[in-house]
PDB file of N, CA, C and O in Angstrom, chain B, residues numbered from 101:
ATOM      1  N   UNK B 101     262.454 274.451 138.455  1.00  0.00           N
ATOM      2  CA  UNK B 101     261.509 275.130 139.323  1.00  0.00           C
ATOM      3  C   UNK B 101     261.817 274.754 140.761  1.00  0.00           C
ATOM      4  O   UNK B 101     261.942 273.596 141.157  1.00  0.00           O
ATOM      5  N   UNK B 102     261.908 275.661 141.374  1.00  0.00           N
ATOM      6  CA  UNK B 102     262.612 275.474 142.969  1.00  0.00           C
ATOM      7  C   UNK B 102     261.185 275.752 143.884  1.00  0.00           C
ATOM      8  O   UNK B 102     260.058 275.999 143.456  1.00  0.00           O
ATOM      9  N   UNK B 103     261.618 275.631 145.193  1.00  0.00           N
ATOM     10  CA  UNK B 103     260.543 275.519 146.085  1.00  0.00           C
ATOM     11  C   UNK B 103     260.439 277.214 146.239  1.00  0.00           C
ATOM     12  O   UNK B 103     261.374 277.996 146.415  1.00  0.00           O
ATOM     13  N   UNK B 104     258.994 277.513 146.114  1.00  0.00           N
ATOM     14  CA  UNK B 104     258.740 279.576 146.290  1.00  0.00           C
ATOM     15  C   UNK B 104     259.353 279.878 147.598  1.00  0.00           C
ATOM     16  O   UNK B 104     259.370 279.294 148.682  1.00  0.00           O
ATOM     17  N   UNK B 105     259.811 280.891 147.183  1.00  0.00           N
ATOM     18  CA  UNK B 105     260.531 282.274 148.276  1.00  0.00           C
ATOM     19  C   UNK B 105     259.409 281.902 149.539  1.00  0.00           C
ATOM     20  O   UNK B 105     258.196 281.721 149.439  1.00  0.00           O
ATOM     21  N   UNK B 106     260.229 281.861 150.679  1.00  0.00           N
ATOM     22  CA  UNK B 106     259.938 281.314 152.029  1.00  0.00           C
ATOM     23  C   UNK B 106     259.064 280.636 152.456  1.00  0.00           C
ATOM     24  O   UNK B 106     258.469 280.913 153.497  1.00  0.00           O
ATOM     25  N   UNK B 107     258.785 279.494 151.651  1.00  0.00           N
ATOM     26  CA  UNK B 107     258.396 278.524 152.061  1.00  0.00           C
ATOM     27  C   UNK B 107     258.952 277.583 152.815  1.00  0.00           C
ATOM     28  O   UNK B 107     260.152 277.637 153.084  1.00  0.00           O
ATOM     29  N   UNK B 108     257.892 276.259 153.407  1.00  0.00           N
ATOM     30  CA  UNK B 108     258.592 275.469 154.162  1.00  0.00           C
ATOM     31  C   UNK B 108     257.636 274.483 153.950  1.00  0.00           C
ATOM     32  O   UNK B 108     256.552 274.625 154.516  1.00  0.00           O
ATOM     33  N   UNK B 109     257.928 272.982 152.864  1.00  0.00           N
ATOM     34  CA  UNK B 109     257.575 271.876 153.021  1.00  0.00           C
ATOM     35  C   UNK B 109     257.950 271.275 154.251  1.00  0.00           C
ATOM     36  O   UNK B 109     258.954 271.561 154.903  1.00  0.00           O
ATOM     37  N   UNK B 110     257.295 270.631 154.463  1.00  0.00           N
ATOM     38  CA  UNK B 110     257.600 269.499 156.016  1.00  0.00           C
ATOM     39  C   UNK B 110     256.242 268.547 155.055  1.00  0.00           C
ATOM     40  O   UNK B 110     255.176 268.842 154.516  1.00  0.00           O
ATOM     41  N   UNK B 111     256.976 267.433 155.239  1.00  0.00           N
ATOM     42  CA  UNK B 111     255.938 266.232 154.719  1.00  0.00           C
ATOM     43  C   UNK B 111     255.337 265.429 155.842  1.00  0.00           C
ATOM     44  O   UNK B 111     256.011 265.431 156.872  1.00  0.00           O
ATOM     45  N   UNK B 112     254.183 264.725 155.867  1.00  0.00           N
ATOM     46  CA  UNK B 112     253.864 263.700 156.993  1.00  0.00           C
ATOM     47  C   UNK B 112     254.970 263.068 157.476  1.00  0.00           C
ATOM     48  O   UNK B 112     256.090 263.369 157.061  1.00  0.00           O
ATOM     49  N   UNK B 113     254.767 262.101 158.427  1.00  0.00           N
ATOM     50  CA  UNK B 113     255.687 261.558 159.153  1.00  0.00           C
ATOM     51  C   UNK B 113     255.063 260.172 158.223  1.00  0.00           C
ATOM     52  O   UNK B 113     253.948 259.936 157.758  1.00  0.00           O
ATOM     53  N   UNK B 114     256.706 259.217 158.209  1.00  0.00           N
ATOM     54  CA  UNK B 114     256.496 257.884 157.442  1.00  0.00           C
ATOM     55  C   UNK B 114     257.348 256.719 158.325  1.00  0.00           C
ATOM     56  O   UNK B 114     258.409 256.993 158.885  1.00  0.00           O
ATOM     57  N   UNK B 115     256.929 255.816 158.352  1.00  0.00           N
ATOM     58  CA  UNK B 115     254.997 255.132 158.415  1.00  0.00           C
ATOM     59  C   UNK B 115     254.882 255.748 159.851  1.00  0.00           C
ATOM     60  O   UNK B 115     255.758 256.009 160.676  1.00  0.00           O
ATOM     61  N   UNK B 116     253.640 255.882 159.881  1.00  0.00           N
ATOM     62  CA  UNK B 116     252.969 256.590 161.308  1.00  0.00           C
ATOM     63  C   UNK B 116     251.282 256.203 161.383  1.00  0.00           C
ATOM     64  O   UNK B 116     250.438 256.540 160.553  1.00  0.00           O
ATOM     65  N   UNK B 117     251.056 255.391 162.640  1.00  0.00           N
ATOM     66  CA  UNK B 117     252.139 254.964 163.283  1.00  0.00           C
ATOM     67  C   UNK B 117     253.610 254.086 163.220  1.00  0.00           C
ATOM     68  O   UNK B 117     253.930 253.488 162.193  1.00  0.00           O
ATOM     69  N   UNK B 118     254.611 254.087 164.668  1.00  0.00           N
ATOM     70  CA  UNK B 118     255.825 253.641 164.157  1.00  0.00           C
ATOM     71  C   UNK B 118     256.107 253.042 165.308  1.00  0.00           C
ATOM     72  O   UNK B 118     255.597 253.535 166.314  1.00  0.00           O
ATOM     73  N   UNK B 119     257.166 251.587 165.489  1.00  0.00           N
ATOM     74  CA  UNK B 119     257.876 251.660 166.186  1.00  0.00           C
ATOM     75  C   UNK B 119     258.973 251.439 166.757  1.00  0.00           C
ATOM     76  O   UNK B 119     259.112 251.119 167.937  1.00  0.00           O
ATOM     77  N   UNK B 120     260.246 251.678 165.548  1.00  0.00           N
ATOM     78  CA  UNK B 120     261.547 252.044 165.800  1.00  0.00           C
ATOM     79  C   UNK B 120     261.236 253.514 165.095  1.00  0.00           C
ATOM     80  O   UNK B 120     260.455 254.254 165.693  1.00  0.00           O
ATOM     81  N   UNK B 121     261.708 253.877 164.085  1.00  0.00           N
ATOM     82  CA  UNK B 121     262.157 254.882 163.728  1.00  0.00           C
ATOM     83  C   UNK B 121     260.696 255.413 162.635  1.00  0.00           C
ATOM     84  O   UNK B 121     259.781 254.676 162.267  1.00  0.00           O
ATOM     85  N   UNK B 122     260.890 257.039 162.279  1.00  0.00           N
ATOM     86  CA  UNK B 122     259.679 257.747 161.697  1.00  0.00           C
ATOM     87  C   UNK B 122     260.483 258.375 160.700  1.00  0.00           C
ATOM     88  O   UNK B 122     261.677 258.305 160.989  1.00  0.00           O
ATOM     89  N   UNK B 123     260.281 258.880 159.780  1.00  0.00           N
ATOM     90  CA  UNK B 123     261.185 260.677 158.899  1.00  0.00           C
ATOM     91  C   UNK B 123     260.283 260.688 158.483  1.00  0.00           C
ATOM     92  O   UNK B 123     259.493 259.786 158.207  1.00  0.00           O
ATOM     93  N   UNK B 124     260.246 262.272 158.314  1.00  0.00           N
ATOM     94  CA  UNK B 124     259.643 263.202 157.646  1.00  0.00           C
ATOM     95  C   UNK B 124     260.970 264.070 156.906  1.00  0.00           C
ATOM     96  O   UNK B 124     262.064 264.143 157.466  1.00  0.00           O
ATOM     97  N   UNK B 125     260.690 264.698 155.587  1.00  0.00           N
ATOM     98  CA  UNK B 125     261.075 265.753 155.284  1.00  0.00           C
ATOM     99  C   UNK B 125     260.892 267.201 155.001  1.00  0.00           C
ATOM    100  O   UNK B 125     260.044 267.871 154.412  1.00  0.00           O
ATOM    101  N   UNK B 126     261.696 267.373 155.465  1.00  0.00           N
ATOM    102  CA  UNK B 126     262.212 269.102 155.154  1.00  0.00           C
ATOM    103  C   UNK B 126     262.726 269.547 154.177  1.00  0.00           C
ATOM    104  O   UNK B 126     263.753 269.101 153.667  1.00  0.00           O
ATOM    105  N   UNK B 127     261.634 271.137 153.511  1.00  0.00           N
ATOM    106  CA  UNK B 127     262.638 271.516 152.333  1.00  0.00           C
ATOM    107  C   UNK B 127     262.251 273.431 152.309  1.00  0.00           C
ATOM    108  O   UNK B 127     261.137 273.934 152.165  1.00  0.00           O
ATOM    109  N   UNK B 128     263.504 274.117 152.491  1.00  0.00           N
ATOM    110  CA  UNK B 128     263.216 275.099 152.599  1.00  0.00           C
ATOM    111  C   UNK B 128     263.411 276.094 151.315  1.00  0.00           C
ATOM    112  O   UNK B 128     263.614 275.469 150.274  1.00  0.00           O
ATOM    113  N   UNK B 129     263.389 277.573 151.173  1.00  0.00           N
ATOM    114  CA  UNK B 129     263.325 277.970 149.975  1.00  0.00           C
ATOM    115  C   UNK B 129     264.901 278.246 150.001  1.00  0.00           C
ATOM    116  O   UNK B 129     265.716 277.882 149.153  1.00  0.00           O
ATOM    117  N   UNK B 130     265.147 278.998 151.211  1.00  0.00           N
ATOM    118  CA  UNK B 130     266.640 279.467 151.233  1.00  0.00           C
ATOM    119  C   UNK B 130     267.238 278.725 152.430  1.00  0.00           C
ATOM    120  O   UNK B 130     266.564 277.944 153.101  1.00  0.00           O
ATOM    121  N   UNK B 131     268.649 279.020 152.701  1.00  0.00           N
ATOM    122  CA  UNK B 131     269.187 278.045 153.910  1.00  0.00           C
ATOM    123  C   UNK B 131     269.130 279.305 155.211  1.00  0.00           C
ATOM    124  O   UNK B 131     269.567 280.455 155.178  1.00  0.00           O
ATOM    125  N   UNK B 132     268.621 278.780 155.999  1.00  0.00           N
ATOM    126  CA  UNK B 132     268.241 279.370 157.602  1.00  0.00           C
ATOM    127  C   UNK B 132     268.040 278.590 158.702  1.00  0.00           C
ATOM    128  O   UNK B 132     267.635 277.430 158.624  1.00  0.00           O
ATOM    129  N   UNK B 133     268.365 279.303 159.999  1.00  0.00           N
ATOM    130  CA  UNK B 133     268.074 278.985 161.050  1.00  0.00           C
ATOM    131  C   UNK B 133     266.777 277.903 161.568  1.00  0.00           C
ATOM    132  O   UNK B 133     265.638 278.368 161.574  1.00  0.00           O
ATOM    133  N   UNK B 134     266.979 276.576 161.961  1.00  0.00           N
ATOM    134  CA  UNK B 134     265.829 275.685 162.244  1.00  0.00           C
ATOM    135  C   UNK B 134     266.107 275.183 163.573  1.00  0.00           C
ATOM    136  O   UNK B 134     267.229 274.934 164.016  1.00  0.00           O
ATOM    137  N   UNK B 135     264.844 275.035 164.263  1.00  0.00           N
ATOM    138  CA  UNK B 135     264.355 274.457 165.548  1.00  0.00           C
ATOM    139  C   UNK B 135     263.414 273.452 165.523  1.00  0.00           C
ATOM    140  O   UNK B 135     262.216 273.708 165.404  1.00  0.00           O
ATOM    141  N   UNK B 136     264.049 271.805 165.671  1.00  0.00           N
ATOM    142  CA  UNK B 136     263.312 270.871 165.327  1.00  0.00           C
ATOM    143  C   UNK B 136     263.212 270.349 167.083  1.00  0.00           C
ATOM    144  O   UNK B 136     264.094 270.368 167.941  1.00  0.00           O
ATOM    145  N   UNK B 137     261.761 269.897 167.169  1.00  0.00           N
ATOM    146  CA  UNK B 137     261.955 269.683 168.745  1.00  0.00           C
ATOM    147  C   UNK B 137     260.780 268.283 168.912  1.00  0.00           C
ATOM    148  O   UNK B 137     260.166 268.036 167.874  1.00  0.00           O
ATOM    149  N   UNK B 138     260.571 267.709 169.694  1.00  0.00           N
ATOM    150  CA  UNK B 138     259.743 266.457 169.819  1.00  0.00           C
ATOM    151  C   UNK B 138     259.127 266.869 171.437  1.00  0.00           C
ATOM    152  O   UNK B 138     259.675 267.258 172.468  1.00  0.00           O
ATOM    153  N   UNK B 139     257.511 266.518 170.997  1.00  0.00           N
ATOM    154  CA  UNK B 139     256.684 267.303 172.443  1.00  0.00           C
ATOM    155  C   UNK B 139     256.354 265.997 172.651  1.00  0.00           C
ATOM    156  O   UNK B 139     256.551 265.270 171.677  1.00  0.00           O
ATOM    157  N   UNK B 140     255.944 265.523 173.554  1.00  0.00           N
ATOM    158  CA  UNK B 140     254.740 264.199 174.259  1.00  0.00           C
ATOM    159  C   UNK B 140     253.363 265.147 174.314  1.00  0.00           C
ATOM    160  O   UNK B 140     253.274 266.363 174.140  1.00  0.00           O
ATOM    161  N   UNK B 141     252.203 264.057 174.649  1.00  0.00           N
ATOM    162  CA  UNK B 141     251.049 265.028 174.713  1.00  0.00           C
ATOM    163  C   UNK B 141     250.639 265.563 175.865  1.00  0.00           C
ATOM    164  O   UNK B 141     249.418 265.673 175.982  1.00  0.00           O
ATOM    165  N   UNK B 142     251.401 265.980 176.874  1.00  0.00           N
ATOM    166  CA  UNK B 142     251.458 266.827 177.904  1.00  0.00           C
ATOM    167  C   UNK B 142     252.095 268.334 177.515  1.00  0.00           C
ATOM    168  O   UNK B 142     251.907 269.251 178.314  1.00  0.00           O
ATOM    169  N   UNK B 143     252.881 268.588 176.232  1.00  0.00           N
ATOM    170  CA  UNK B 143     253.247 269.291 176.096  1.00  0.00           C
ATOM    171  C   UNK B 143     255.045 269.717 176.393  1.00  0.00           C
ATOM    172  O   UNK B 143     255.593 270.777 176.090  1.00  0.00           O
ATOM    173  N   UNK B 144     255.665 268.520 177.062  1.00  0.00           N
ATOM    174  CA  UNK B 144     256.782 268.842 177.513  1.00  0.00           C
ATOM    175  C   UNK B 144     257.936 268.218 176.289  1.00  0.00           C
ATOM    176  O   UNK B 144     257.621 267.130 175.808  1.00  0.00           O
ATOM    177  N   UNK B 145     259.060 268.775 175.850  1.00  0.00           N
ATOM    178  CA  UNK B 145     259.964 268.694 175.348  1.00  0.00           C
ATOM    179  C   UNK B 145     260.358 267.598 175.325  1.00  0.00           C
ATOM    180  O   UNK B 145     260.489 267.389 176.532  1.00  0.00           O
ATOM    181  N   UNK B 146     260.752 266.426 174.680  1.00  0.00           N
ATOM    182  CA  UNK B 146     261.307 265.268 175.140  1.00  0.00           C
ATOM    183  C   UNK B 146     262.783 265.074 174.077  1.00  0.00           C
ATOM    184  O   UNK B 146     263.809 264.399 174.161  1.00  0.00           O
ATOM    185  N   UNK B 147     262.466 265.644 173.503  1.00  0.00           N
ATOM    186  CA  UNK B 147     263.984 265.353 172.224  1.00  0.00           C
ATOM    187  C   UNK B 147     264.452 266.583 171.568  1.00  0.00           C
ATOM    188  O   UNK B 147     263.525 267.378 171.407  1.00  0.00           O
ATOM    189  N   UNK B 148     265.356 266.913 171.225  1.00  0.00           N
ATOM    190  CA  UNK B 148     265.938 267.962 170.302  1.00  0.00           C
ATOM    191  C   UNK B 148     266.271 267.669 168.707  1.00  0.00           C
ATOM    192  O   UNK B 148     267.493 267.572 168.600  1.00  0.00           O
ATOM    193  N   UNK B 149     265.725 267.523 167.648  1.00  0.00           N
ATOM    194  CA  UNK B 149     265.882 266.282 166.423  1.00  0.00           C
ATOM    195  C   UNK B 149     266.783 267.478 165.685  1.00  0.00           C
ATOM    196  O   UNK B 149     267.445 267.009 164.759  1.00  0.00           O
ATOM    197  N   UNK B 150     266.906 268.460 165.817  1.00  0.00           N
ATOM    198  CA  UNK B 150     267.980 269.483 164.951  1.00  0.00           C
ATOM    199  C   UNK B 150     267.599 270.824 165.737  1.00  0.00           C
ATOM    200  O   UNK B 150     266.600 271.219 166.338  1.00  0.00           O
ATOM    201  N   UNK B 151     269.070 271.419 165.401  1.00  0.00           N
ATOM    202  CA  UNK B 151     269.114 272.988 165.876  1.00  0.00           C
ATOM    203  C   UNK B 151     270.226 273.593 165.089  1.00  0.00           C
ATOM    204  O   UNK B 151     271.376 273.291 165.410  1.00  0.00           O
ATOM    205  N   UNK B 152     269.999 274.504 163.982  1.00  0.00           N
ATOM    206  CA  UNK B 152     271.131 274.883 163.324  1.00  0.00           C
ATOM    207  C   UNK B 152     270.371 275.751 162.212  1.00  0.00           C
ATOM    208  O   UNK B 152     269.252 276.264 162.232  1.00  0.00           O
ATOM    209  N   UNK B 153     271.693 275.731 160.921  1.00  0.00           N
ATOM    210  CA  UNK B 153     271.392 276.210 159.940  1.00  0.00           C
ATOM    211  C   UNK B 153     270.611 274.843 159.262  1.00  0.00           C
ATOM    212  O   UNK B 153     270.867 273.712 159.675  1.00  0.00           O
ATOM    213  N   UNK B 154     269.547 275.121 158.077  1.00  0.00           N
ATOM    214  CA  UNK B 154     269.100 274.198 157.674  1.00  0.00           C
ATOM    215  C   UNK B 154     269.185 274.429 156.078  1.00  0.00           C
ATOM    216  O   UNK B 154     268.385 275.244 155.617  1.00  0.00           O
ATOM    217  N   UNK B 155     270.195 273.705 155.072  1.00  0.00           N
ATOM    218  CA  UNK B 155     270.325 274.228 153.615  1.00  0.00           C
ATOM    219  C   UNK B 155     268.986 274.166 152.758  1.00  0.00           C
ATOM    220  O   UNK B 155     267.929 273.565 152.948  1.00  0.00           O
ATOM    221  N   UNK B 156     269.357 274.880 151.902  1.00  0.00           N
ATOM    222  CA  UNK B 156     268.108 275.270 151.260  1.00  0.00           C
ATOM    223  C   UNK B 156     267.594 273.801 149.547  1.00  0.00           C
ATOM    224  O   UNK B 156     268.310 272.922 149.068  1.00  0.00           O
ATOM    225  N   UNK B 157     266.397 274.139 149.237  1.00  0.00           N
ATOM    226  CA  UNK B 157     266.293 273.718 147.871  1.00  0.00           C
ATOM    227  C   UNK B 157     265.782 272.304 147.804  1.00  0.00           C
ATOM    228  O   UNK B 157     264.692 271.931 147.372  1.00  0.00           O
ATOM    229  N   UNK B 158     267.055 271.366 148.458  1.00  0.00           N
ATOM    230  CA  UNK B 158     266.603 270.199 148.392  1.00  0.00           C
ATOM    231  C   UNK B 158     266.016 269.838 149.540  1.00  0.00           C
ATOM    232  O   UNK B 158     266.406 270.433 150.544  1.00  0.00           O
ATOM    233  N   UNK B 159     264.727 268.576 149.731  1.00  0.00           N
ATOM    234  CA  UNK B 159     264.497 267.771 150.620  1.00  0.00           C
ATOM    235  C   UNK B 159     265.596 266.955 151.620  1.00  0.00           C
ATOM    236  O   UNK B 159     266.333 266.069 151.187  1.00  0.00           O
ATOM    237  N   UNK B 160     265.579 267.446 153.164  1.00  0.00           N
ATOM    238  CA  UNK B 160     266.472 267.094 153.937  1.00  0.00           C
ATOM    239  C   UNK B 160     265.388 266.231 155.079  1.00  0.00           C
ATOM    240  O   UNK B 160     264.354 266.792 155.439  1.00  0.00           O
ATOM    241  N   UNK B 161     265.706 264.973 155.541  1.00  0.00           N
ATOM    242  CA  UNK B 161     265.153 264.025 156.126  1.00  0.00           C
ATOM    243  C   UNK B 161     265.187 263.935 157.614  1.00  0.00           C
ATOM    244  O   UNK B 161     266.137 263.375 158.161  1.00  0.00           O
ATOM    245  N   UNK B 162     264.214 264.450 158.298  1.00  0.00           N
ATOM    246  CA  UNK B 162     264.258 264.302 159.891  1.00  0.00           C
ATOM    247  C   UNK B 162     263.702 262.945 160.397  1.00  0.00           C
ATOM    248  O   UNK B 162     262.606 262.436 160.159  1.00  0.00           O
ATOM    249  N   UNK B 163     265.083 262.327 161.413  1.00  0.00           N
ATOM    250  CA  UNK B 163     264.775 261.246 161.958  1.00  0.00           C
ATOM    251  C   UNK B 163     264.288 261.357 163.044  1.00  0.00           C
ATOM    252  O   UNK B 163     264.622 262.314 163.743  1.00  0.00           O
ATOM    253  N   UNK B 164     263.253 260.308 163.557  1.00  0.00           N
ATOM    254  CA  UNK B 164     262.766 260.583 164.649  1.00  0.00           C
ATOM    255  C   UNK B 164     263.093 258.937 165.354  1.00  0.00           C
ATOM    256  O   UNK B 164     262.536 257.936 164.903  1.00  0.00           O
ATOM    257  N   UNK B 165     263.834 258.902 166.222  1.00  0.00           N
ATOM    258  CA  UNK B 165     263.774 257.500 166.886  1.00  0.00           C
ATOM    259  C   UNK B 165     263.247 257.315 168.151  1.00  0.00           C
ATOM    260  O   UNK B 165     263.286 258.118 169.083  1.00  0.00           O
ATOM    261  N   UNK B 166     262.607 255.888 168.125  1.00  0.00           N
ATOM    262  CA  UNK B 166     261.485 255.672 169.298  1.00  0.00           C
ATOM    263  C   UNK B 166     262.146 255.280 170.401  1.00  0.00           C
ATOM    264  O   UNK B 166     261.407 255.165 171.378  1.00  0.00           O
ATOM    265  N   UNK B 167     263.302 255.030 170.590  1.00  0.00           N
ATOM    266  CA  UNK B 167     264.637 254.681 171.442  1.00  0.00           C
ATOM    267  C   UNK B 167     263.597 255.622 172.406  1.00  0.00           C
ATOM    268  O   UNK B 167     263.084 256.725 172.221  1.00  0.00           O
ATOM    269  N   UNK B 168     263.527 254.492 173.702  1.00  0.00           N
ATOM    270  CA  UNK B 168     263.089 255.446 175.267  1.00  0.00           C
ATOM    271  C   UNK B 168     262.086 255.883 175.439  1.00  0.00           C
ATOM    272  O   UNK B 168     261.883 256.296 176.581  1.00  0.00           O
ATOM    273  N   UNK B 169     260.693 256.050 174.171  1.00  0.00           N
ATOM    274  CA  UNK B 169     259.954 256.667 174.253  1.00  0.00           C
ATOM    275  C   UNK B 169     258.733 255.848 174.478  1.00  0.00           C
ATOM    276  O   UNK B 169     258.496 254.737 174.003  1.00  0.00           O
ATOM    277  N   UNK B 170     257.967 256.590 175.304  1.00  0.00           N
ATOM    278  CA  UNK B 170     256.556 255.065 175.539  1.00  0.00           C
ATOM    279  C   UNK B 170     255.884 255.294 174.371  1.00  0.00           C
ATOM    280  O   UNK B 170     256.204 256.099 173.497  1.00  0.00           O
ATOM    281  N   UNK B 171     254.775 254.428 174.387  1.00  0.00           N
ATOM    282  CA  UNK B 171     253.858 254.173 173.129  1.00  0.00           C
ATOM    283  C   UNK B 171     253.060 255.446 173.549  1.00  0.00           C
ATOM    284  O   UNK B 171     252.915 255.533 174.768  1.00  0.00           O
ATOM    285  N   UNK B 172     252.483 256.501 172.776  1.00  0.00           N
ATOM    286  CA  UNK B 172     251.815 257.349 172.826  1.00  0.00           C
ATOM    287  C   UNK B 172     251.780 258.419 171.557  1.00  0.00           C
ATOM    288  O   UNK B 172     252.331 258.032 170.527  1.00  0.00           O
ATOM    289  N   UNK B 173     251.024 260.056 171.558  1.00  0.00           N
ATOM    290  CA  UNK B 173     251.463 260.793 170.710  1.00  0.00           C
ATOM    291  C   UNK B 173     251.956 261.596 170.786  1.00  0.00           C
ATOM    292  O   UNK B 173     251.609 262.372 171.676  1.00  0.00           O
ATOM    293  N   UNK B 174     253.157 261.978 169.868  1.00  0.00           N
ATOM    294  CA  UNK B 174     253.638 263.429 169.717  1.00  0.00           C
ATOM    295  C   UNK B 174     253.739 263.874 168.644  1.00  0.00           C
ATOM    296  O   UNK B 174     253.660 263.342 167.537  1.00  0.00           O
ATOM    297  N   UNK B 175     254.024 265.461 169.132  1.00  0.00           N
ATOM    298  CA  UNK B 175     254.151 266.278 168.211  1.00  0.00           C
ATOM    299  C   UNK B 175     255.659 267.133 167.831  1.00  0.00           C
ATOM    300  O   UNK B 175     256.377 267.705 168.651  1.00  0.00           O
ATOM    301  N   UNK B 176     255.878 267.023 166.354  1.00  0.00           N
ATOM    302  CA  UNK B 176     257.209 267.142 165.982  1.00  0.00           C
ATOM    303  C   UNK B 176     256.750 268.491 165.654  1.00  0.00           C
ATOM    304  O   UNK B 176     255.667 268.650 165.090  1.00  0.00           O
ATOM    305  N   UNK B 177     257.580 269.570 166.002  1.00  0.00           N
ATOM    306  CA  UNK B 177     257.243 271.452 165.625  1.00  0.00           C
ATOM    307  C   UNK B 177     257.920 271.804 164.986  1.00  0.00           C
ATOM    308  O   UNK B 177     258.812 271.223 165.604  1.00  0.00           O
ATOM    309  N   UNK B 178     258.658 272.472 163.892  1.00  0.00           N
ATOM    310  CA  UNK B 178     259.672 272.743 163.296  1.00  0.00           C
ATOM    311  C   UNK B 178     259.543 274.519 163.091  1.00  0.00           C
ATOM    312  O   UNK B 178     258.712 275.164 162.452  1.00  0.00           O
ATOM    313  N   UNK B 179     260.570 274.921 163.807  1.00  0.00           N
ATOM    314  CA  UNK B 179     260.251 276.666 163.532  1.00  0.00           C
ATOM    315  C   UNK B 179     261.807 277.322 162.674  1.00  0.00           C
ATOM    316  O   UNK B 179     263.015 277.094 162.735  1.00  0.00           O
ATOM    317  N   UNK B 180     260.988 278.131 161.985  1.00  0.00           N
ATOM    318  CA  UNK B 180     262.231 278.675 161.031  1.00  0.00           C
ATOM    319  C   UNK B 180     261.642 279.942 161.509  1.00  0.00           C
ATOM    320  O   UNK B 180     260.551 280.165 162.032  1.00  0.00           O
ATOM    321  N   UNK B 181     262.930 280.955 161.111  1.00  0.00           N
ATOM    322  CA  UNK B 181     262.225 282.461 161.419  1.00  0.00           C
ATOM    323  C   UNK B 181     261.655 282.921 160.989  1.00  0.00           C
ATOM    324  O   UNK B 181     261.795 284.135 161.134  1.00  0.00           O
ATOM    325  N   UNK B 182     260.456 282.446 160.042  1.00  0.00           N
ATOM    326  CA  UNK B 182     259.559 283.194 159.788  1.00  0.00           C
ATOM    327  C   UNK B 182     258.000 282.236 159.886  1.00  0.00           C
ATOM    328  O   UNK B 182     256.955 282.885 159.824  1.00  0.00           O
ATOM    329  N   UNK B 183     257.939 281.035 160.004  1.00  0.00           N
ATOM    330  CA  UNK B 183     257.312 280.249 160.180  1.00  0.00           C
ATOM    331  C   UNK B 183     257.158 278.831 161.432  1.00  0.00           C
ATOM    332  O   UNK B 183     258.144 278.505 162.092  1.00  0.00           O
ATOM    333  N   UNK B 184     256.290 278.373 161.538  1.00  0.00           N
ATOM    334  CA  UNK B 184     256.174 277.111 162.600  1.00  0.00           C
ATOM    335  C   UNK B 184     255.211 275.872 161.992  1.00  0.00           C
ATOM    336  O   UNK B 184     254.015 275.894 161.702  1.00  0.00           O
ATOM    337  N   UNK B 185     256.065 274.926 161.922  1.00  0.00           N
ATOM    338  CA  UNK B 185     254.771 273.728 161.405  1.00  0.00           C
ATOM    339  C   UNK B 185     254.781 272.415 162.319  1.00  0.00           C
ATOM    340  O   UNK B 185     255.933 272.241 162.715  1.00  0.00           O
ATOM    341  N   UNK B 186     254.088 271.628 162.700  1.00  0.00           N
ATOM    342  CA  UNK B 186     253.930 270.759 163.175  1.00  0.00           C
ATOM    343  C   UNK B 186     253.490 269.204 162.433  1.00  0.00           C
ATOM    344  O   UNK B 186     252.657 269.197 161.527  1.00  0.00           O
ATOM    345  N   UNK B 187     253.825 268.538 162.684  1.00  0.00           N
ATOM    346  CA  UNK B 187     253.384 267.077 162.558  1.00  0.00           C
ATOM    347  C   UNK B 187     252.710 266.480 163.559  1.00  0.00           C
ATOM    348  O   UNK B 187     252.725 267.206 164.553  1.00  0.00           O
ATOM    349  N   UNK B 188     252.105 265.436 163.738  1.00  0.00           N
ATOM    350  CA  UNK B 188     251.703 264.631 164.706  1.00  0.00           C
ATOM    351  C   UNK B 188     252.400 263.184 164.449  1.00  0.00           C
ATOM    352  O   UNK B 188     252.347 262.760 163.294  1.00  0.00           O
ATOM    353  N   UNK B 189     253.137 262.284 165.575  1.00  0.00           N
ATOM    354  CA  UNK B 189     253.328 260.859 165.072  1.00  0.00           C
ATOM    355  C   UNK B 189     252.906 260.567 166.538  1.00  0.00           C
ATOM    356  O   UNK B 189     252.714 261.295 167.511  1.00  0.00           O
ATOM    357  N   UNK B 190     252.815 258.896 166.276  1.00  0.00           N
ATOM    358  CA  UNK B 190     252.539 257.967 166.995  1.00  0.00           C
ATOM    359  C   UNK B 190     253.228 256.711 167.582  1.00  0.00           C
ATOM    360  O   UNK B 190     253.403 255.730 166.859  1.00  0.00           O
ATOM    361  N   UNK B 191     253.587 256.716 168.759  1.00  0.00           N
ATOM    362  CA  UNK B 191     254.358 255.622 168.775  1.00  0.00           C
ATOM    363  C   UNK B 191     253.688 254.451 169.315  1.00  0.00           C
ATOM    364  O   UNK B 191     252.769 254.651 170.109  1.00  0.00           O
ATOM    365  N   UNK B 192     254.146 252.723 168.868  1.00  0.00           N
ATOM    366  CA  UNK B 192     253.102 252.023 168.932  1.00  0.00           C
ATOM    367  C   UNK B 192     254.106 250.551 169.895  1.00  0.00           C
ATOM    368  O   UNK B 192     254.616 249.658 169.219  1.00  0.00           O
ATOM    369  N   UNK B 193     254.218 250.545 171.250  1.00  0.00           N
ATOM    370  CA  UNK B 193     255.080 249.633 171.590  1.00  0.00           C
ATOM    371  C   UNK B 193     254.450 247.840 171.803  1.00  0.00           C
ATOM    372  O   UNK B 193     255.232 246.945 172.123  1.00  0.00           O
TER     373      UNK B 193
END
């Protein structure tokens, strides 16, 4: 049993709060186009965590590293072309 026609798991972020490194995973139905991006809570862009094709079926693991980043929250967005999901993590210095 595979993940249903165009879906998009994205799991919490683990452990969160964090402060070296976070993942969450990704699992899509088919392999497509993904836009993984890291906001601060002003809203501005601070990281690019993937941009590509993203394979399908199995659980694929987004790293998030706290390298540079102050203690605060963001938000991880993940957009495929037909969907957008978000996470929230926390960084704790």
């Amino acid at each position: 049993m595979g993940v249903p026609t165009g879906a998009v798991m994205l799991s919490a972020a683990y452990p969160n709060p964090f402060q070296r490194q976070a993942n969450l995973t990704l699992t899509l139905s088919r392999p497509e186009p993904v836009h993984v991006s890291l906001y601060d809570a002003l809203g501005r862009r601070v990281r690019v965590l993937h941009d590509g094709i993203w394979p399908a079926e199995s659980p694929q693991t987004i790293s998030i590293l706290a390298d540079g980043l102050p203690s605060g929250v963001y938000l991880i967005r993940v957009e495929t072309t037909a969907r957008v999901e978000s996470r929230m993590v926390t960084v704790l210095r």
